[in-house]
C-alpha positions as CSV (number, residue, x, y, z in Angstrom):
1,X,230.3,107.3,-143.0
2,X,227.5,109.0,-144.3
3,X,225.6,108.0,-147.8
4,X,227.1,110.8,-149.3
5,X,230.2,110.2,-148.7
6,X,229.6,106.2,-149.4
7,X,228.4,107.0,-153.0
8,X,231.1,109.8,-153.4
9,X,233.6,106.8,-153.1
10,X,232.1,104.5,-155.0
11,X,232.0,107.3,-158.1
12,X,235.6,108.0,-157.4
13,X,236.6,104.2,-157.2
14,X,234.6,103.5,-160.5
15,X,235.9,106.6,-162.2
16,X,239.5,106.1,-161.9
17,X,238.8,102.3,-163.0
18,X,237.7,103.6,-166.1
19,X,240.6,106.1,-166.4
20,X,243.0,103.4,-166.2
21,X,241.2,101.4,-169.0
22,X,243.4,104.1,-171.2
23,X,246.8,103.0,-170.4
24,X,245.4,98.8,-170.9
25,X,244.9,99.8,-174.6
26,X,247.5,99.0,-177.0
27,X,247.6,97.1,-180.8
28,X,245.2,94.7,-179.4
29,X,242.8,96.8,-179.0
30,X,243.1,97.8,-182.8
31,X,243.6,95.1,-184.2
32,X,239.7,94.0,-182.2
33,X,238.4,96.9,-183.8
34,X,239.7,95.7,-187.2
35,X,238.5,92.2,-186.6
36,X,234.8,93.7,-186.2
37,X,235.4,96.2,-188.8
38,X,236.2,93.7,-191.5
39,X,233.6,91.3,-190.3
40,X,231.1,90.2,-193.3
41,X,228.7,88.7,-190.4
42,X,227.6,90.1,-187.0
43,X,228.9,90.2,-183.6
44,X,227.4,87.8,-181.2
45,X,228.0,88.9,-178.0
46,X,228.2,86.8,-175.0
47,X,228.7,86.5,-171.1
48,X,226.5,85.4,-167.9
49,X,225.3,87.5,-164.8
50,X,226.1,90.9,-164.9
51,X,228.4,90.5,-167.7
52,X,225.9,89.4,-169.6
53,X,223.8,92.6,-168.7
54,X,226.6,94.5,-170.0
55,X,226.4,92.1,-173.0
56,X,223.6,93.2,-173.9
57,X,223.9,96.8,-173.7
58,X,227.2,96.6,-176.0
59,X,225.1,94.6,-178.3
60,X,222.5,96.9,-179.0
61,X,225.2,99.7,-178.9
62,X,227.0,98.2,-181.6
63,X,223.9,97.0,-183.5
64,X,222.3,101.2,-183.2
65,X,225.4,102.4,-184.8
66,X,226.2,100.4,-188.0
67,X,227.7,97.3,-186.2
68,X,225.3,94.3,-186.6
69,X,225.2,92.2,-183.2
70,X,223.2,90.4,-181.2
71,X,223.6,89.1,-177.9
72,X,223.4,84.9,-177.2
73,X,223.1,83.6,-173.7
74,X,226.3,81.2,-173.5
75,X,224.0,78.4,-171.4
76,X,221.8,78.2,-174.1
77,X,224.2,78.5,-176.8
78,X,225.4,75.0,-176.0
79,X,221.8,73.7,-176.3
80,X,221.0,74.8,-179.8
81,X,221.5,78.4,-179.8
82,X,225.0,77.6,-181.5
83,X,223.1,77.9,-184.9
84,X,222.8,81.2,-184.9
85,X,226.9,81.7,-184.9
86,X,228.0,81.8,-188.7
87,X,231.4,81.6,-189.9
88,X,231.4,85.2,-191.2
89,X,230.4,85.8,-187.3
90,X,232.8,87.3,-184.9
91,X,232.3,86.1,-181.1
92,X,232.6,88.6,-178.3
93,X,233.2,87.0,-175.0
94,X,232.6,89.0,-171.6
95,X,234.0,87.6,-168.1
96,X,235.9,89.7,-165.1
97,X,237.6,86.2,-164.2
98,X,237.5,85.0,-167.5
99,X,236.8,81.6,-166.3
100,X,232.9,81.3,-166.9
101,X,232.6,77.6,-167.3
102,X,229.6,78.6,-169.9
103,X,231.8,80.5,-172.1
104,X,235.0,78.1,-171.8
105,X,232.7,75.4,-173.0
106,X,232.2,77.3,-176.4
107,X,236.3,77.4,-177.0
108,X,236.0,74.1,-178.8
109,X,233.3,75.4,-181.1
110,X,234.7,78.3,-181.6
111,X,238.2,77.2,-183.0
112,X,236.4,74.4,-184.8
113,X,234.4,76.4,-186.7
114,X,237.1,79.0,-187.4
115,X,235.2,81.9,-186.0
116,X,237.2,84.9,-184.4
117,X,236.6,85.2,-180.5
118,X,237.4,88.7,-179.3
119,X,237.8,88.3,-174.9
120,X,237.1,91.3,-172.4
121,X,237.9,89.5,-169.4
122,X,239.4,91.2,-166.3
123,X,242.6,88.6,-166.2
124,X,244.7,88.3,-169.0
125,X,245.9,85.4,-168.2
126,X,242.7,83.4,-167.9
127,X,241.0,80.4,-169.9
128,X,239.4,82.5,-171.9
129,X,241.8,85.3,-172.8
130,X,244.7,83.1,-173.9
131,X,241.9,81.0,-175.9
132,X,241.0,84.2,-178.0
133,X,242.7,86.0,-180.9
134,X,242.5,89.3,-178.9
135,X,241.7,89.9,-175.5
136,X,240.7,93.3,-174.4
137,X,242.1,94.3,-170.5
138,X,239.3,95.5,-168.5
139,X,240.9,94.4,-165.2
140,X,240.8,97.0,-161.6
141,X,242.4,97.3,-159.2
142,X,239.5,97.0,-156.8
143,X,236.2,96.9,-156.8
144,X,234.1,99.9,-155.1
145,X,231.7,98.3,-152.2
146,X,233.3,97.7,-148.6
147,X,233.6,94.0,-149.6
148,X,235.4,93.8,-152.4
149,X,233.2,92.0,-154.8
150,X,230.3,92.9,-155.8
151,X,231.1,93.3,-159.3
152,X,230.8,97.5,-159.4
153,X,233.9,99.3,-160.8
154,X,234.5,96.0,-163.2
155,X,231.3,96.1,-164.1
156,X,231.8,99.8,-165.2
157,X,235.0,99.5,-166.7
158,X,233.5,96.7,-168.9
159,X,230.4,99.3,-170.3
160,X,233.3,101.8,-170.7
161,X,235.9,99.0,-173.1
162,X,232.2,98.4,-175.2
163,X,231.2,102.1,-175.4
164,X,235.1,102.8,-176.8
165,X,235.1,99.7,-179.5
166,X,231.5,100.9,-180.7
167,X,232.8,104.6,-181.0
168,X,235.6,103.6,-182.4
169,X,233.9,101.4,-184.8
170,X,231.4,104.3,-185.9
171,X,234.3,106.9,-186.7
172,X,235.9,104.3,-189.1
173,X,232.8,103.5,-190.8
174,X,232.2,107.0,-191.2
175,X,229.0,107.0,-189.3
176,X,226.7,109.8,-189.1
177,X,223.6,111.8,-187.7
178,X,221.7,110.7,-190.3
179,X,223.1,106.9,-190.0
180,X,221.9,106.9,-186.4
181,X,218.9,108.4,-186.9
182,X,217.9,106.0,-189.8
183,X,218.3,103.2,-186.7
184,X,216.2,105.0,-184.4
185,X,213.2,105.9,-186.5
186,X,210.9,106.3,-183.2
187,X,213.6,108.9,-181.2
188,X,214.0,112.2,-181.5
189,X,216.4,112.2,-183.8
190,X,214.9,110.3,-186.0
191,X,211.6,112.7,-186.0
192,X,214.1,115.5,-186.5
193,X,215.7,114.1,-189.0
194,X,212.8,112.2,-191.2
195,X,209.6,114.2,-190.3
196,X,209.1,116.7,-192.7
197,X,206.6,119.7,-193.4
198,X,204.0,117.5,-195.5
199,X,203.4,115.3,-193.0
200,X,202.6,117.4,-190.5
201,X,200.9,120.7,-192.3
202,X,196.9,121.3,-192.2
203,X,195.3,121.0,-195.9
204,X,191.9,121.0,-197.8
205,X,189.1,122.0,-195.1
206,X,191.8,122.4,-192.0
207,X,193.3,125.4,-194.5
208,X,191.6,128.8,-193.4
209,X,191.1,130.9,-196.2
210,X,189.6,134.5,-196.3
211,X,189.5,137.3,-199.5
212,X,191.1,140.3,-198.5
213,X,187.8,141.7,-199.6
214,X,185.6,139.8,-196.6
215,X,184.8,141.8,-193.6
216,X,187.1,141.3,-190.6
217,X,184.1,139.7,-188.6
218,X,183.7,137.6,-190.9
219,X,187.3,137.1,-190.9
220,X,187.3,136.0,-186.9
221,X,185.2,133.1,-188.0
222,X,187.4,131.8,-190.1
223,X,190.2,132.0,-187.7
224,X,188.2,130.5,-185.1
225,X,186.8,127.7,-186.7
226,X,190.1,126.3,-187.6
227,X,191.5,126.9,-184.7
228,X,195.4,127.5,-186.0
229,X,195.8,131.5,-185.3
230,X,195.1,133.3,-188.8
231,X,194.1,132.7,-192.1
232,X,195.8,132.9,-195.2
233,X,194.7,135.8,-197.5
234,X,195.3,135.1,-201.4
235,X,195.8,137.2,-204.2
236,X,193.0,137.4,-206.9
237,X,195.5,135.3,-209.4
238,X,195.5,132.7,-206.2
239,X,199.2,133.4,-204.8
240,X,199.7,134.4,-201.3
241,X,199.3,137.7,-200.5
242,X,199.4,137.7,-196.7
243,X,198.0,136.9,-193.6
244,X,195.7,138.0,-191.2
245,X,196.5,137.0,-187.6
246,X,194.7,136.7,-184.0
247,X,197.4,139.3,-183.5
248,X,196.3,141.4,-185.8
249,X,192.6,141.1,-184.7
250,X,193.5,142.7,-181.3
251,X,195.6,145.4,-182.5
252,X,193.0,146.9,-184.8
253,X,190.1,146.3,-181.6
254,X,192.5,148.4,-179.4
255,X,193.0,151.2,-182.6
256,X,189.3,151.2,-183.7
257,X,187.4,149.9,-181.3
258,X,184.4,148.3,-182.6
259,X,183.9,149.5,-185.8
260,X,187.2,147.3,-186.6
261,X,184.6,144.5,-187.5
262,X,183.2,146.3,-190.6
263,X,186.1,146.9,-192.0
264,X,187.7,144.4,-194.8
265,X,190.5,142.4,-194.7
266,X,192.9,143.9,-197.0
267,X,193.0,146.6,-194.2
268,X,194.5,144.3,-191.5
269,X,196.9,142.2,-193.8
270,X,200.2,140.7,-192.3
271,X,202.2,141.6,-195.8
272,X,204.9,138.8,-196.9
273,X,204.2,136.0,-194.2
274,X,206.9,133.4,-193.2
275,X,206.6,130.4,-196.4
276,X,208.3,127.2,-196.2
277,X,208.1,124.3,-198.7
278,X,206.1,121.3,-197.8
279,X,209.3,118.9,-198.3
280,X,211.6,120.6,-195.9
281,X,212.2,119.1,-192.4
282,X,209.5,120.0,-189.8
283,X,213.0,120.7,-187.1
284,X,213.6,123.3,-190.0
285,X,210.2,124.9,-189.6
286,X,210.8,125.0,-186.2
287,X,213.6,127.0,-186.2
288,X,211.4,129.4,-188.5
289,X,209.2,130.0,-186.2
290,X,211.4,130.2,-183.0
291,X,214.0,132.9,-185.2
292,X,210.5,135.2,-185.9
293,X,208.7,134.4,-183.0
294,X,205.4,133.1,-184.5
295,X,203.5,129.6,-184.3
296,X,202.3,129.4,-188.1
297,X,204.3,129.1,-191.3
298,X,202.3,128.8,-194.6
299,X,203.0,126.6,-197.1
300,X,202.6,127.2,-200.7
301,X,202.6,125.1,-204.0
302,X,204.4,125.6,-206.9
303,X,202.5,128.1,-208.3
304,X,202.9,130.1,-205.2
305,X,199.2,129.2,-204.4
306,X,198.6,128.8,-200.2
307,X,198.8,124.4,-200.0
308,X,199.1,124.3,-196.5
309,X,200.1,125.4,-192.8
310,X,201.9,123.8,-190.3
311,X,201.4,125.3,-186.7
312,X,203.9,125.1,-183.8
313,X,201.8,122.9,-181.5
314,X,201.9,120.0,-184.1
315,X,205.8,119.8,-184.1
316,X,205.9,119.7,-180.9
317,X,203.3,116.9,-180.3
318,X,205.6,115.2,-182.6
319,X,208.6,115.2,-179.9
320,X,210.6,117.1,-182.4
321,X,212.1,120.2,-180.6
């Protein structure tokens, strides 16, 4: 058999366990969702090996999308770790057998203490999923290497049961772009979502500004020294009257040739540029710019006076596209 066909198998073995994770669901698996929805604490989240890989990956899933939780290694839980675990808490077990010695030896503590213990265990009749209030099926029928066990489709059926609580968690709670974005302040998202014009737009000296009634040679200067494509051209009263672009430099070289230089500015002016205020979202400039086709938008103030531009190549740098 070739690799192909090897991995082929082991993606249809590990897809039909999760497909069959949909008919193990029933009032349990609300009334877990309930459990963590009405919890005043966090989950702690907990399981050895592989599970407790997958542990942590529901933990942070959880924790990113308005479900505190934290993941506690069960060996050193029973060595001091314990006093992290409040009674506002909610306990998240993970075991295929369901008989990690580890995680049975926190059953006592747990219904001591009175805090709820939510099992995803591959046998419902284990240790640990008749000792919790809810146990969560995540049982296969097989799992996909040639032996048997190496824990692969369980494994994936496990991610799968975390990935559906947490979604189902964040649709009940209402959760939003925003919500998630507000968790993820260094992702894209987040940049979309919190960056905005003023923090990204050239001001003061990085502004180029030229009077309509300056020569275009003296307006190339400008445009080259601050290195952003044009320059803003005001009104006498200080309010934008237009631009003047590298664009527009070459089209009045190729219509006049030389003599193009000596003429003034008001002569080549880009009427009504693109504006954008300085406290929308830099995504929304983007969009600006991509609907028009151009790399600068200007930004005025609230008198209508040029404040600032903001230049495609500095959203970008940003991640935000």
């Amino acid at each position: 058999m070739s690799s192909i066909e090897i991995a082929k198998n082991v993606l249809k073995i590990e897809a039909e366990a999760v497909a069959a994770l949909a008919d193990k669901l029933d009032a349990g698996f609300e009334k877990a969702v309930e459990i963590i929805y009405s919890c005043k604490g966090r989950v702690v989240v907990t399981g050895m090996g592989k599970s407790g890989l997958i542990g942590k990956k529901i933990a942070a899933t959880l924790a990113s999308t308005g479900t505190p939780a934290f993941f506690m290694h069960p060996a050193e839980a029973s060595h001091g770790d314990l006093g992290m675990v409040t009674s506002d808490d909610v306990i998240l077990g993970i075991s295929n057998s369901g008989e990690t010695e580890e995680i049975v030896q926190l059953v006592p503590f747990i219904k001591r203490f009175g805090v709820s213990f939510i099992s995803m265990t591959g046998n419902p009749e284990s240790t640990m999923s008749r000792a919790a209030d809810i146990n969560l099926d995540v049982s296969v029928s097989c799992e996909a290497c040639p032996m048997g066990i190496v824990p692969t489709a369980s494994t994936t059926a496990a991610v799968a049961m975390g990935d559906a609580v947490a979604v189902a968690l964040l649709t009940k709670r209402g959760f939003k772009e925003e919500d998630f974005a507000a968790f993820h302040p260094g992702g894209s998202l987040g940049k979309r979502l919190f960056i905005k014009v003023q923090d990204l737009m050239h001001t003061g000296d990085e502004l180029p500004i030229i009077d309509q009634d300056e020569s275009i040679a003296q307006a190339v200067i400008v445009i080259s020294s601050k290195r952003l494509g044009l320059a803003v051209v005001p009104e006498k009263g200080g309010s934008i009257s237009g631009v003047i672009t590298d664009g527009d430099i070459r089209r009045g070289l190729q219509k006049w040739g030389k003599d193009f230089f000596d003429m003034k500015v008001r002569d080549a002016i880009t009427k009504g540029p693109k504006l954008i205020g300085e406290d929308e979202l830099a995504a929304k400039a983007l969009a600006v710019m991509q609907q028009h086709s151009i790399t600068s938008l200007v930004v005025p103030d609230s008198s209508g006076s040029p404040k600032g531009i903001i230049h495609l190549h500095d959203i970008l740098k940003k991640g935000i596209a």
